[in-house]
C-alpha positions in Angstrom: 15.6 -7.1 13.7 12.0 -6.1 13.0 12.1 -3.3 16.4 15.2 -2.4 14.9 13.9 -1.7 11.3 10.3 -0.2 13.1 12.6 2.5 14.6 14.3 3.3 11.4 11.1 3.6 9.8 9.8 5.6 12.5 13.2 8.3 12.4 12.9 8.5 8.9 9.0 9.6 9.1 9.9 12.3 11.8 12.5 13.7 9.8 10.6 13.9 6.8 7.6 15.6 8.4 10.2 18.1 10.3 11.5 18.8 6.7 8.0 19.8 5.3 7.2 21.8 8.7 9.8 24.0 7.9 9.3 24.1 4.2 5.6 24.5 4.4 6.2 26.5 7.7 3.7 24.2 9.9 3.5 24.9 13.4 0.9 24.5 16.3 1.7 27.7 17.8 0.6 29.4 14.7 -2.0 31.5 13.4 -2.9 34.0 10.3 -5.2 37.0 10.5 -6.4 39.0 7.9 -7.5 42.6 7.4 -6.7 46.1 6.1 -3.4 47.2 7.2 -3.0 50.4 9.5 -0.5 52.5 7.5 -2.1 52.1 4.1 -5.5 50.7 4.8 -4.5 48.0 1.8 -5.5 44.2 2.6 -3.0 42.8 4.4 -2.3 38.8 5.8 -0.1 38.4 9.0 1.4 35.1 10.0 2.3 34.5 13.6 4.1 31.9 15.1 5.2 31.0 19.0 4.0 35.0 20.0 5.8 36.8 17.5 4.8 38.5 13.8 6.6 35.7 11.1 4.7 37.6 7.8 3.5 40.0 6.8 1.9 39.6 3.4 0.1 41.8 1.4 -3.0 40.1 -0.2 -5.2 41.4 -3.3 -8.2 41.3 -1.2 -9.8 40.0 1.9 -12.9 38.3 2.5 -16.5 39.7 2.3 -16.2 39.4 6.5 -13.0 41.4 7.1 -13.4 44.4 4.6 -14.0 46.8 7.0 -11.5 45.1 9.5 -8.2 46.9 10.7 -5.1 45.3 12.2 -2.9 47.4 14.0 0.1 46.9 17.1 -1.8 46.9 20.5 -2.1 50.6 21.9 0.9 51.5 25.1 -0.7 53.6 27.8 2.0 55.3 29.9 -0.3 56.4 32.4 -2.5 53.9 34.2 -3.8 55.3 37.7 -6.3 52.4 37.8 -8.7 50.9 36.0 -11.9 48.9 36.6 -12.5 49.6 40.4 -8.6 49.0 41.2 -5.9 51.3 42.1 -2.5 51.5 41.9 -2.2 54.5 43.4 -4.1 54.1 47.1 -6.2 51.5 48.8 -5.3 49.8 52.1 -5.4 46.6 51.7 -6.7 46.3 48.3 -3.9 46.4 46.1 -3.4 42.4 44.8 -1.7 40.3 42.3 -5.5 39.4 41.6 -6.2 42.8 40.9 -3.6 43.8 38.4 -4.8 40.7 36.5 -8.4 42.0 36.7 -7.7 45.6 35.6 -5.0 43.9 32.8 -7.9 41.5 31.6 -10.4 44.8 31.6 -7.9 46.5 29.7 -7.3 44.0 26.8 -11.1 44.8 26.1 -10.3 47.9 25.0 -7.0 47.0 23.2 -4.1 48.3 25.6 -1.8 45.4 25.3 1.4 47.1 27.0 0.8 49.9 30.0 2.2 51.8 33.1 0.4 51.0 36.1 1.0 54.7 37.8 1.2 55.7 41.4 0.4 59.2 42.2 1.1 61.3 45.2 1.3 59.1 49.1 3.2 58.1 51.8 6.4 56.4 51.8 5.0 53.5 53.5 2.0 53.2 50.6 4.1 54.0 47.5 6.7 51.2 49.1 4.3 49.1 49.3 2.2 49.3 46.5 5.9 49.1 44.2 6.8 46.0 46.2 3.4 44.4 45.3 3.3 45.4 41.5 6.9 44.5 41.2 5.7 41.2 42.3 2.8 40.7 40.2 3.8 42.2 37.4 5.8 39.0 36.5 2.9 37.1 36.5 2.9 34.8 33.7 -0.8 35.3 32.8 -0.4 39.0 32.2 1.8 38.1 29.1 4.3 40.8 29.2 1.5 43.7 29.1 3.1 45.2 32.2 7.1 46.1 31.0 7.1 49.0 34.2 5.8 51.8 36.2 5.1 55.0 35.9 5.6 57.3 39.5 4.0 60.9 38.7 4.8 62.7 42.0 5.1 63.0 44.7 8.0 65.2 43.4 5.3 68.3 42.0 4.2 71.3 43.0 2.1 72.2 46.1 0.3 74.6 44.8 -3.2 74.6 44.4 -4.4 74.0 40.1 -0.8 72.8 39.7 -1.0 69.9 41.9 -4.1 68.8 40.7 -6.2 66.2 42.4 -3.1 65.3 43.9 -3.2 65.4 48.0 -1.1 68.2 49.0 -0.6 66.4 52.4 2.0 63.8 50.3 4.0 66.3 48.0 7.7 66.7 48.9 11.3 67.7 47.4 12.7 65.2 45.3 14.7 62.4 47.9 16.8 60.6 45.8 17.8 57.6 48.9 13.6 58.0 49.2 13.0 57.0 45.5 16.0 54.4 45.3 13.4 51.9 48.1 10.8 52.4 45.5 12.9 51.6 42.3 14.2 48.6 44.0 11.1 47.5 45.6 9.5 47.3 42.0 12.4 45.2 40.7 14.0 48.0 39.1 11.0 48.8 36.9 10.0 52.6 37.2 10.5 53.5 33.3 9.5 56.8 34.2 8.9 60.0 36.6 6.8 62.8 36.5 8.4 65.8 38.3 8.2 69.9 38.9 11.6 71.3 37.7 11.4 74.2 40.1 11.1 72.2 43.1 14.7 72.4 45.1 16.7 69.5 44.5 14.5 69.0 41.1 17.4 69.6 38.9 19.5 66.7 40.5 17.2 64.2 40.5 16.1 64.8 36.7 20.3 63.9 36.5 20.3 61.0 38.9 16.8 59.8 36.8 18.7 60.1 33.3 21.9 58.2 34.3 19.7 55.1 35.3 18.1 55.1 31.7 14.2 56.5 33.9 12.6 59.1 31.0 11.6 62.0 33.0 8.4 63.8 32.4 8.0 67.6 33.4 3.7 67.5 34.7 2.1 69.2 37.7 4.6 72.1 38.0 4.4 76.6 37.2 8.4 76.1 35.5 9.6 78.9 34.1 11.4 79.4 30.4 14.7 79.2 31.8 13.9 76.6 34.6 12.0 73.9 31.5 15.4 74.0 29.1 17.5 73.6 32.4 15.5 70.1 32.7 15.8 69.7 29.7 19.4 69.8 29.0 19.0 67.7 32.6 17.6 64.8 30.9 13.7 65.9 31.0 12.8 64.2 27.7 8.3 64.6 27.8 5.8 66.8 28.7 3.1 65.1 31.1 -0.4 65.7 29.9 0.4 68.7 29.0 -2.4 71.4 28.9 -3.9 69.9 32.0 -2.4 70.3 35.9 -2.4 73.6 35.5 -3.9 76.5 37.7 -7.3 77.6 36.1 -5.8 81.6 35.9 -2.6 81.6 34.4 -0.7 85.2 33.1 -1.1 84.7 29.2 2.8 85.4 28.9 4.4 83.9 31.5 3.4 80.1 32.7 4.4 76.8 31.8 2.4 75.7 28.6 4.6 78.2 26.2 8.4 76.7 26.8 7.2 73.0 27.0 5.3 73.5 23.4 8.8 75.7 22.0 11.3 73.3 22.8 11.7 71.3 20.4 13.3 68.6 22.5 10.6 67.9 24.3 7.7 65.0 23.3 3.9 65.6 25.2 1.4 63.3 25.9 -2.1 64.5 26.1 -5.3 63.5 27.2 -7.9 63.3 24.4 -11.1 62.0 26.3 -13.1 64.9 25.2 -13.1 66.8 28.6 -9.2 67.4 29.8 -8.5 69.6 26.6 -10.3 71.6 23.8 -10.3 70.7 20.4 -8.7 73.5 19.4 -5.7 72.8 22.0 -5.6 69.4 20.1 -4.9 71.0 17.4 -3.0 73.5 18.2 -0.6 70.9 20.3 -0.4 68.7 17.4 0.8 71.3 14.7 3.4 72.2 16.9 4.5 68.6 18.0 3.3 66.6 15.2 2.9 63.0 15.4 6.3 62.2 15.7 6.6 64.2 19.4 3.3 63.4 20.4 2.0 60.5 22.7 -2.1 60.0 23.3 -2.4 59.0 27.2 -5.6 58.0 29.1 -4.7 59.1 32.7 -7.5 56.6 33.8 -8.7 55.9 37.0 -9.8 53.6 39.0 -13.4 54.6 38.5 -13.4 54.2 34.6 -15.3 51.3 33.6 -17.3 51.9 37.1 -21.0 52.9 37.6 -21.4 56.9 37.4 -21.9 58.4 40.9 -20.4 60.2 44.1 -16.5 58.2 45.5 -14.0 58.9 47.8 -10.7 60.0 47.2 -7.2 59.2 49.3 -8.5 62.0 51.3 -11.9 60.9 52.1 -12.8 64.3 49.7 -15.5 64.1 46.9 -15.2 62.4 43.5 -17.8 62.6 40.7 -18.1 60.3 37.8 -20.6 62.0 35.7 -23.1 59.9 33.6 -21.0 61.5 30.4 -17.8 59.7 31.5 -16.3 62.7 33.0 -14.2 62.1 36.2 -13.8 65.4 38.1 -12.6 66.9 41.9 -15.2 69.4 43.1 -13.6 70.8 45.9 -10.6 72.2 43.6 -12.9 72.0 40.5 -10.9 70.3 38.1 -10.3 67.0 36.5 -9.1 64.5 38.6 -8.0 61.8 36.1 -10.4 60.1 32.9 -12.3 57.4 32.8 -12.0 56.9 28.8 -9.0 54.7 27.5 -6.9 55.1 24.3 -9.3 53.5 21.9 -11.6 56.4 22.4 -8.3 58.7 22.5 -7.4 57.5 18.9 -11.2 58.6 17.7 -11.1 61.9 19.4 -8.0 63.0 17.8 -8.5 62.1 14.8 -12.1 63.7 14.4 -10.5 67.0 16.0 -7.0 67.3 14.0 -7.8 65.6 11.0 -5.1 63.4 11.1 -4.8 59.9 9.2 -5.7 56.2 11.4 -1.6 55.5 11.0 -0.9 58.6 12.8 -2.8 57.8 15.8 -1.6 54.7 16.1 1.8 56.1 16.1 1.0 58.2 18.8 -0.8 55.2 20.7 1.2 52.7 20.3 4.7 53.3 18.0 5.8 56.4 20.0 5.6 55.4 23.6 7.1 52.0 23.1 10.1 53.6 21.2 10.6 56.3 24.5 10.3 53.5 27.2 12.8 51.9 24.9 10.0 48.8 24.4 11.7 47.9 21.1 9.7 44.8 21.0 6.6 46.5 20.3 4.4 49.2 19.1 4.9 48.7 15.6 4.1 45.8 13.1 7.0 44.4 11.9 8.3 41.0 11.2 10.4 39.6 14.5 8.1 41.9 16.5 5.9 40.5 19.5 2.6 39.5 17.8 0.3 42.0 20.4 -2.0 43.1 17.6 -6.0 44.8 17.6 -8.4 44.1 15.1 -11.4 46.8 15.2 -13.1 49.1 13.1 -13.8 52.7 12.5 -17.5 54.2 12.1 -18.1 58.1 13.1 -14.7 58.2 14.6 -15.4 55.8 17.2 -12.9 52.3 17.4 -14.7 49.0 18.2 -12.0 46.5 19.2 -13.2 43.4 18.1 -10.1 41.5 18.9 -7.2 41.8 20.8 -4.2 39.5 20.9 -0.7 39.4 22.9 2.3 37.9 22.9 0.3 35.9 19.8 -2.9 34.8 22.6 -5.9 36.1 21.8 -6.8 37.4 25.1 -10.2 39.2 24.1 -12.7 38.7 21.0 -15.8 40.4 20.5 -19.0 38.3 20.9 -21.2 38.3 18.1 
């Protein structure tokens, strides 16, 4: 009798404190942060509970502490070559579960919750392989979601020389649609997006092919004509890649790429706003036309951002510079070849050049790219949403992340 009435004792206890958990809505997966909201910059408390946003509250003020604190969703880079001394795009033998971790972890520390690990231009064997090994790692439980898919940019693009880039002409081919098929099922079905030339034979087809299987192409590294960039278009094309950039330094002033891709209206950019790949007056100019509703901010990173400035190899064994400013640049062709600033700097830069509000380039860091990679469980902050959130600051257009948290872990806070 006495176990007996113990239990009953003990049931009626549990059920009384699961009633207050959910009246009081206790939890030990949850936690509340605190700071001035992104779209209005008015205080703002967010509740979140097992990895996902469960309030969001606004507050008549925040503590002396977090006045100058913003909380926004975690910024979406959809093009990742490399990062902290590891590539996606080349390496023999160097490519590793290990080392998506490490360039993931180094990347959280600048507030990129959710990226594109991008291969450029190579073989069939290396792009095979290197797909086969991301696919793998990418479900790595420790990288909390943060890598969704990939991003192949070539080797579909134009061989010639300014459009191509610092892309190895040795590697660039027509479009092979049986060729692409082994590296879309080698990464577990994962490419969420190509990069092609529309004038390259068989282009037209494969931006078809891409479309039906729900892959956003990008038009990037290619001399398309009017007629030949709405073609794609209709085709499926749906972004411009880094648009401004890959492009021969002489161009005729009527006739080249950069006109049709700003005109049609269809079409959403991305651009590169590290201070070096565009002029602030292209910014501008890009962003009047587009708007913040058509535009994305990309980093294009590379494996030597976060690295030591000095002389490295490419897949080629050719020159690379990483200048002590942070520009990363190809000699031998003398143009860019990739950046080595990511989107926290991007969000600065563009808004010191254009003028436009903080909630703006978030959009275009963050809101945009997860709605075109069709992420709809991210990018914005929003009750239901996954809780991957930054809290920084702004001085002198220049973002300090302070803290950055995914899938509701905080993953990276600031020492003091």
């Amino acid at each position: 009798m006495k176990t007996t009435h113990f239990l009953l004792i003990r049931k009626c206890i549990l059920a009384a404190f699961m009633a207050l958990s959910v009246m009081y809505n206790l939890s030990f997966a949850q936690e509340k942060i605190v700071g001035l909201f992104y779209l209005d910059e008015k205080p703002v408390s967010i509740v979140i509970k097992d990895g996902k946003i469960a309030e969001v509250n606004k507050i008549a003020q925040l503590p002396a502490s977090g006045r100058n604190i913003y909380i926004a969703p975690g910024l979406i880079d959809n093009q990742v070559n490399g990062f902290n001394g590891v590539s996606f795009a080349f390496g023999e033998g160097e490519l590793s579960e290990e080392a998506l971790i490490k360039a993931t972890r180094a990347l959280w520390e600048r507030g990129v919750t959710t990226y594109l690990p991008t291969l450029t231009s190579n073989s069939h064997q290396l792009l095979l392989r290197n797909f086969t090994i991301l696919g793998e790692a990418s479900k790595n439980e420790s990288l909390l979601g943060s890598v969704p898919g990939f991003h192949l940019e070539g080797p579909y693009i134009s061989p010639v020389d300014g459009f191509r880039g610092a892309h190895s002409a040795n590697y660039i081919r027509k479009p092979d649609w049986n060729e692409f098929m082994e590296y879309y099922i080698a990464s577990g079905e994962k490419i969420l997006t190509v990069t092609v030339a529309p004038e390259i034979e068989g282009a037209m087809e494969f931006i078809k092919r891409c479309n039906e299987l729900g892959i956003v192409v990008a038009l990037g590294h290619h001399n398309g004509s009017t007629e030949v960039i709405n073609r794609a278009v209709v085709a499926g094309a749906r972004i411009s890649t880094h648009l401004g950039n890959a492009m021969s330094n002489t161009i005729n002033r009527h006739v080249n790429p950069l006109w049709p891709q700003l005109s049609n209206d269809e079409l959403m950019i991305s651009i590169i706003c590290d201070g070096f790949h565009l002029l602030p007056e292209q910014i501008r100019t890009f962003y009047k036309v587009k708007g913040p509703g058509k535009t994305i901010i990309t980093s294009d990173v590379t494996m030597y951002a976060n690295l030591t400035p000095g002389i490295y190899k490419n897949i080629d064994g050719e020159d690379i510079e990483l200048t002590t400013d942070g520009k990363i640049q190809y000699p031998a062709q003398k143009v860019l070849a990739g950046s080595a600033s990511t989107l926290d700097k991007g969000i600065g830069h563009i808004m010191k050049v254009t003028g436009c509000s903080l909630a703006d380039a978030i959009r275009m860091a963050s809101t945009n790219p997860a709605r075109l990679y069709n992420l709809d469980d991210r990018g914005i902050v929003e009750v239901g949403k996954r809780a991957d959130l930054i809290l920084f600051t702004v001085e002198n257009f220049r973002i300090k992340i302070l803290k950055t948290i995914v899938n509701g872990q905080v993953v990276y806070q600031l020492s003091e």
